[in-house]
ZALUM-435122 format. One record per residue: residue number from 0; residue in three letters; x, y, z of N, C-alpha, C in turn. Coordinates in steps of 0.05 Angstrom, whole numbers, plus 5000, padded with zeros to 4 digits. Layout:
NUM ala X Y Z X Y Z X Y Z
...
END
This chain:
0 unk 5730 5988 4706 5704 5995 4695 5694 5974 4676
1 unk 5712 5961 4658 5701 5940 4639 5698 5918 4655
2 unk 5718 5907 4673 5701 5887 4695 5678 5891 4710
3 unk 5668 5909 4712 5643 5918 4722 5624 5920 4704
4 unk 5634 5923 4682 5612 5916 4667 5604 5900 4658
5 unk 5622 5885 4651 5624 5844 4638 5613 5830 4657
6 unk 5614 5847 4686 5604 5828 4711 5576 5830 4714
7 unk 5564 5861 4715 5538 5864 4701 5529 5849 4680
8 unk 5532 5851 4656 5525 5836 4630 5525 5805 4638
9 unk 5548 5791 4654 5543 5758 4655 5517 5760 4684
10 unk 5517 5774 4702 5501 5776 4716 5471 5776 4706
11 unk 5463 5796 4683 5436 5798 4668 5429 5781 4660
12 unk 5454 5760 4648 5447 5734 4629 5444 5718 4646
13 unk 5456 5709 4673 5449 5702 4687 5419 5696 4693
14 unk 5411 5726 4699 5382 5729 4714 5364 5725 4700
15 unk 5371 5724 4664 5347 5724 4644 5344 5690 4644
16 unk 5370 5678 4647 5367 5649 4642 5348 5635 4659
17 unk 5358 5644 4694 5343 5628 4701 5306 5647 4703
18 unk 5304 5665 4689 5279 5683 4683 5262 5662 4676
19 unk 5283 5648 4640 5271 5628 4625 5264 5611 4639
20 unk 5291 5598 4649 5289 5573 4659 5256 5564 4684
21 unk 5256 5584 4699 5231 5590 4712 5203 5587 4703
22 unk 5199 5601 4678 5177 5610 4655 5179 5575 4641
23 unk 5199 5566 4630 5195 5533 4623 5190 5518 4644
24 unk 5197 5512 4672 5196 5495 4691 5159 5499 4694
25 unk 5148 5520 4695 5117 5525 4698 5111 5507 4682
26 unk 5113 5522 4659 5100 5507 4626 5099 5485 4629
27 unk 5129 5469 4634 5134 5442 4639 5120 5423 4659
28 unk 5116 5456 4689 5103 5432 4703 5066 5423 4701
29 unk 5063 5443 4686 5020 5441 4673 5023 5416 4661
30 unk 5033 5409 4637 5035 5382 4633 5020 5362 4646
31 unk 5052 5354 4659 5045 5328 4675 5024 5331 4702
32 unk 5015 5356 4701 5004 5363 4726 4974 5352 4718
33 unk 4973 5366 4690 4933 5360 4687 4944 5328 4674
34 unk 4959 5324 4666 4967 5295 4657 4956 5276 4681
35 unk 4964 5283 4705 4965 5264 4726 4932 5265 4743
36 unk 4932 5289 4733 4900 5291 4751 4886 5275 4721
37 unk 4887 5266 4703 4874 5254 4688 4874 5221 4692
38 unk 4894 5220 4688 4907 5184 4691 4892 5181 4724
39 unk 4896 5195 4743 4877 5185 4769 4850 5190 4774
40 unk 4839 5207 4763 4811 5209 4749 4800 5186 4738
41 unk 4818 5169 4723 4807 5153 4711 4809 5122 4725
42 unk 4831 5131 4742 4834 5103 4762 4815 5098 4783
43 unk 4803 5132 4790 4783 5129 4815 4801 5133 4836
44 unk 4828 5144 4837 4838 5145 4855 4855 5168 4855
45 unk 4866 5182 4885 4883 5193 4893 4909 5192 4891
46 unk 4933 5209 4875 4955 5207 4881 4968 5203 4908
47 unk 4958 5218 4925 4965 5226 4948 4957 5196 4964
48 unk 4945 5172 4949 4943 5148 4974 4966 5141 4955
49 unk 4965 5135 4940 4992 5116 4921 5015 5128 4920
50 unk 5022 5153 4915 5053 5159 4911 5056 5195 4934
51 unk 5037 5176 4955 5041 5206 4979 5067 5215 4984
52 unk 5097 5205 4983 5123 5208 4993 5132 5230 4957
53 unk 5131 5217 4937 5132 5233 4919 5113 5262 4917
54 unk 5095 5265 4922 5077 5291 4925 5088 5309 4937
55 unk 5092 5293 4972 5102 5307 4982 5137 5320 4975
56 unk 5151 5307 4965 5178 5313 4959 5173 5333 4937
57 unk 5157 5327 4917 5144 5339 4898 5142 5381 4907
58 unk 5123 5370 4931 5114 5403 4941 5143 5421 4951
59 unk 5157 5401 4965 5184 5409 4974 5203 5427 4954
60 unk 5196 5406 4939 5228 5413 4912 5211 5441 4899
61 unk 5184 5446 4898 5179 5468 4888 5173 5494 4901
62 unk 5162 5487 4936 5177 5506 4944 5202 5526 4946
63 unk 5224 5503 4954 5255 5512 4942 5247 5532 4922
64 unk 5247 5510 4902 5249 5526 4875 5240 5561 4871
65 unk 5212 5559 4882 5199 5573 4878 5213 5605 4907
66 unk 5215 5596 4925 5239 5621 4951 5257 5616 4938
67 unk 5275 5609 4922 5301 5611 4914 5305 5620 4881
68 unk 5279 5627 4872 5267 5651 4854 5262 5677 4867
69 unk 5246 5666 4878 5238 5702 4896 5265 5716 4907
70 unk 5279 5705 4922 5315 5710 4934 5323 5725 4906
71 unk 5326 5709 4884 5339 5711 4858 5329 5743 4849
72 unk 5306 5743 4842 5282 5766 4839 5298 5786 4863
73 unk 5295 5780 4880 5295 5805 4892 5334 5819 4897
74 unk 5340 5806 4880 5371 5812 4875 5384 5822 4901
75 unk 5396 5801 4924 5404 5806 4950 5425 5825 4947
76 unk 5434 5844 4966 5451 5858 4966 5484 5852 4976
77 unk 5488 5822 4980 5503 5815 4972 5511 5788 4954
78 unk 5524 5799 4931 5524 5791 4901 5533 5754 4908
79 unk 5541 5752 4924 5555 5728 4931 5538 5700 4933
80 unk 5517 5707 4946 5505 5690 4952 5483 5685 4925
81 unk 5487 5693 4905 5471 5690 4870 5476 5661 4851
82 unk 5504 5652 4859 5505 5630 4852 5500 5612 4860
83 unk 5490 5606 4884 5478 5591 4901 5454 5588 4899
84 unk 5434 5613 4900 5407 5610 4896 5399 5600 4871
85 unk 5418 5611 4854 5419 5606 4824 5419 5572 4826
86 unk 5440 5562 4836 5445 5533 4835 5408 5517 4852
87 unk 5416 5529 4864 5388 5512 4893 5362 5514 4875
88 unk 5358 5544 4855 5334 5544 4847 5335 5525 4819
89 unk 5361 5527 4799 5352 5501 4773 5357 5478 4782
90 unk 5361 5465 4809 5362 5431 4823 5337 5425 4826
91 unk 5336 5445 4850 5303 5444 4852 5280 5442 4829
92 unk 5282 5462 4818 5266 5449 4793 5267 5433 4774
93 unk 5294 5429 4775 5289 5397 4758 5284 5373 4769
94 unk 5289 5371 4802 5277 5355 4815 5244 5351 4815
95 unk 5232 5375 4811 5210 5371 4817 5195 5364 4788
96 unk 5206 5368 4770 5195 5361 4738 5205 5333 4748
97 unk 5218 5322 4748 5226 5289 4753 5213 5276 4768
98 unk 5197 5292 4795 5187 5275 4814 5147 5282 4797
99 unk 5143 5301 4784 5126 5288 4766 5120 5278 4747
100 unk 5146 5270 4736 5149 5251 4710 5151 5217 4734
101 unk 5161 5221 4760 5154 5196 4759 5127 5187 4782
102 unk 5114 5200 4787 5088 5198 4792 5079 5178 4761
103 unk 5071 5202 4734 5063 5184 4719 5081 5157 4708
104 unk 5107 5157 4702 5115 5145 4696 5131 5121 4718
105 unk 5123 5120 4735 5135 5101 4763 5146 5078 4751
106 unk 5175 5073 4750 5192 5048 4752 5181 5025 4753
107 unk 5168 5038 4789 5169 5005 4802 5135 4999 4792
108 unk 5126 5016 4774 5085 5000 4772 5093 4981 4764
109 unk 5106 4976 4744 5112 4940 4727 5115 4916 4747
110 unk 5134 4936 4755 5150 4903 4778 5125 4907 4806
111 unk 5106 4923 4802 5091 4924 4827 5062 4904 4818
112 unk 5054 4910 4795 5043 4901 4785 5046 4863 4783
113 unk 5058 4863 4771 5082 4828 4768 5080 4822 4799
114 unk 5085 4842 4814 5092 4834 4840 5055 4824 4863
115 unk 5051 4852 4856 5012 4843 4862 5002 4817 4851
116 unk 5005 4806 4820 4991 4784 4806 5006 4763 4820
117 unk 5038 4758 4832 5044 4737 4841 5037 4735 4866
118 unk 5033 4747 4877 5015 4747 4915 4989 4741 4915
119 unk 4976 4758 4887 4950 4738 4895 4944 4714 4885
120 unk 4956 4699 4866 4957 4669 4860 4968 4662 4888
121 unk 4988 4659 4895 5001 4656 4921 4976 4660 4947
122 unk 4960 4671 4951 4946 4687 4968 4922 4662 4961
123 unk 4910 4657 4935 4897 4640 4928 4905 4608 4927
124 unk 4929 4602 4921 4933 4580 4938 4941 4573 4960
125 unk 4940 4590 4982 4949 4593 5006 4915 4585 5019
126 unk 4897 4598 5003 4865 4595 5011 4856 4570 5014
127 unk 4864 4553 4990 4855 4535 4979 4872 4510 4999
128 unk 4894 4513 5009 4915 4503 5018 4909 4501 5044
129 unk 4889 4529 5057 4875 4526 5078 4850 4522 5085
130 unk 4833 4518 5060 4813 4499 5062 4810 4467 5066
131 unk 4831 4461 5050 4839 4438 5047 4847 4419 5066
132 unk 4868 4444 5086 4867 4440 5111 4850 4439 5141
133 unk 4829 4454 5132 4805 4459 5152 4781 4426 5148
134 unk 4782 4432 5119 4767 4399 5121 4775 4370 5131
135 unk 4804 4370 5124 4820 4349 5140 4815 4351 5164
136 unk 4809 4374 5185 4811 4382 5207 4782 4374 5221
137 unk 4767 4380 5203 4740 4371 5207 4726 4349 5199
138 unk 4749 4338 5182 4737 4297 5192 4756 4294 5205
139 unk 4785 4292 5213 4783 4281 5233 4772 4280 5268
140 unk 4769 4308 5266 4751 4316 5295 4720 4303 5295
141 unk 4708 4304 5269 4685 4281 5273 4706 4255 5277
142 unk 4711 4231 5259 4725 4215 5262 4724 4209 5300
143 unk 4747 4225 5304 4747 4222 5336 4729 4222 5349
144 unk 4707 4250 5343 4679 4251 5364 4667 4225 5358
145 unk 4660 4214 5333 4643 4193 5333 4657 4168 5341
146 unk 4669 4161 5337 4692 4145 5359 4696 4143 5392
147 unk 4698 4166 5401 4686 4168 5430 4666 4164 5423
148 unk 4645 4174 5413 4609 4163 5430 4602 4142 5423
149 unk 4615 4129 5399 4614 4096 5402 4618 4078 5420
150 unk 4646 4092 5439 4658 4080 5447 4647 4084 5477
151 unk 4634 4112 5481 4619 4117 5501 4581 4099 5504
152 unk 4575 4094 5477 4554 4082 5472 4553 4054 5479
153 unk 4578 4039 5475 4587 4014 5487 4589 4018 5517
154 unk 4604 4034 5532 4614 4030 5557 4577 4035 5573
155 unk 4576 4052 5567 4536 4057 5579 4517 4027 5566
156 unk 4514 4009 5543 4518 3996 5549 4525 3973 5566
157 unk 4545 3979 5564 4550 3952 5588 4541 3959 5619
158 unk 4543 3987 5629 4534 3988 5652 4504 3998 5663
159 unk 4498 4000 5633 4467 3995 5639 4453 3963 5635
160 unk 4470 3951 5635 4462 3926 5622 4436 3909 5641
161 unk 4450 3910 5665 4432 3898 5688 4409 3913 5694
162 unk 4389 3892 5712 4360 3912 5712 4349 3920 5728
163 unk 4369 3928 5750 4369 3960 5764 4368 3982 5749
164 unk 4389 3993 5726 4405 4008 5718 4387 4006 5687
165 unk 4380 3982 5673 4361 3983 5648 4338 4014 5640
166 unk 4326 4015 5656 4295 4038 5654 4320 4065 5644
167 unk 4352 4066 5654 4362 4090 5652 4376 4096 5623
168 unk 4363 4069 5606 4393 4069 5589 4378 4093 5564
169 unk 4355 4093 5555 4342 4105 5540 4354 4136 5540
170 unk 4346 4148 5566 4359 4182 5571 4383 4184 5569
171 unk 4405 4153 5574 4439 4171 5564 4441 4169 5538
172 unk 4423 4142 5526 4424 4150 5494 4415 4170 5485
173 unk 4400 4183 5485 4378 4211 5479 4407 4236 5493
174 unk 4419 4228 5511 4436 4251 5520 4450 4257 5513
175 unk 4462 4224 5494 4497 4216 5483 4485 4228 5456
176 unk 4469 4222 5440 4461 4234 5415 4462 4267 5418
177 unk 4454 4279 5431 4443 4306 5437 4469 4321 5430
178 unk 4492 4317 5449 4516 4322 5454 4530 4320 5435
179 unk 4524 4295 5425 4544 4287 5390 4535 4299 5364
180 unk 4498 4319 5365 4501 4327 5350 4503 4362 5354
181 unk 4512 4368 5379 4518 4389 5385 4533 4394 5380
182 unk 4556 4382 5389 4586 4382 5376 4596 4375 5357
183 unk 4580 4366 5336 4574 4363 5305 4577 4386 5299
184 unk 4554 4404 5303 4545 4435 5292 4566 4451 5305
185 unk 4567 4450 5332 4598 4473 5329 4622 4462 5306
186 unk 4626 4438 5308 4651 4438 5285 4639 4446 5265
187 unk 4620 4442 5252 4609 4444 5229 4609 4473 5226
188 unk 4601 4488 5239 4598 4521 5233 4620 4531 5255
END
């Protein structure tokens, strides 16, 4: 009879603890809750695009929490399975106070941050690196074009030279220009 009752009594304390423990994990979780809808309010942005895997783990761990209260509450009729729910329901909620302490407080924003500012310097001389490269690209492709039609301007030339072939030389020049500054403006744009 006194074990039955001591077992009762640690049982009650039991159920009141995690009663508390329940009643603080709420309290606890308003906090960081309007905390976080503030800090992204002010970013202009969504938790759910930036730390969607935490939200969701977030909703998880307080589900648990929250059926493994209700189980608790509704005192199963066999006593056995109490320290378990007991266990599953204060993990769970301390997981889930952690996963929104680190929503606001995230590890990696520093090193993400550090990590963003060195990619875009990087990103910006990678630009500059490929501008630099596009213009080289585009004298030497003039370079060459004007080189052929010089060199095409000589050979027409010479075989317009005679005066059969003379009356024709005017239209390949007018043709050879035409062409050279066609293919000017495509490289160019």
């Amino acid at each position: 009879m006194a074990g039955r009752l001591n077992h009762d009594k640690n049982s009650n304390e039991a159920l009141s603890f995690i009663e508390a423990f329940h009643v603080l994990l709420n309290d606890l979780a308003l906090f960081p809750t309007a905390l976080i809808g503030l800090h992204f309010q002010v970013l202009d942005v969504s938790p759910l695009h930036t730390h969607f895997a935490i939200v969701l783990l977030f909703f998880m761990a307080t589900i648990i929490h929250h059926i493994a209260y209700m189980e608790i509450k509704l005192q199963p009729q066999d006593a056995g399975y109490l320290p378990i729910l007991m266990f599953i329901c204060l993990v769970s909620g301390i997981i889930a106070i952690e996963l929104l302490f680190a929503i606001i407080i995230s590890p990696l924003w520093l090193f993400m941050k550090a990590f963003e500012q060195k990619q875009a310097t990087m990103f910006l001389a990678l630009d500059k690196l490929f501008v630099l490269h596009n213009s080289f690209l585009l004298e030497s492709l003039l370079i060459k074009a004007a080189s052929m039609y010089s060199i095409s301007i000589f050979i027409l030339y010479m075989l317009t030279s005679t005066k059969p072939t003379y009356s024709v030389r005017p239209q390949f020049y007018i043709g050879l220009c035409a062409t050279f500054l066609i293919e000017f403006a495509i490289l160019r744009f």
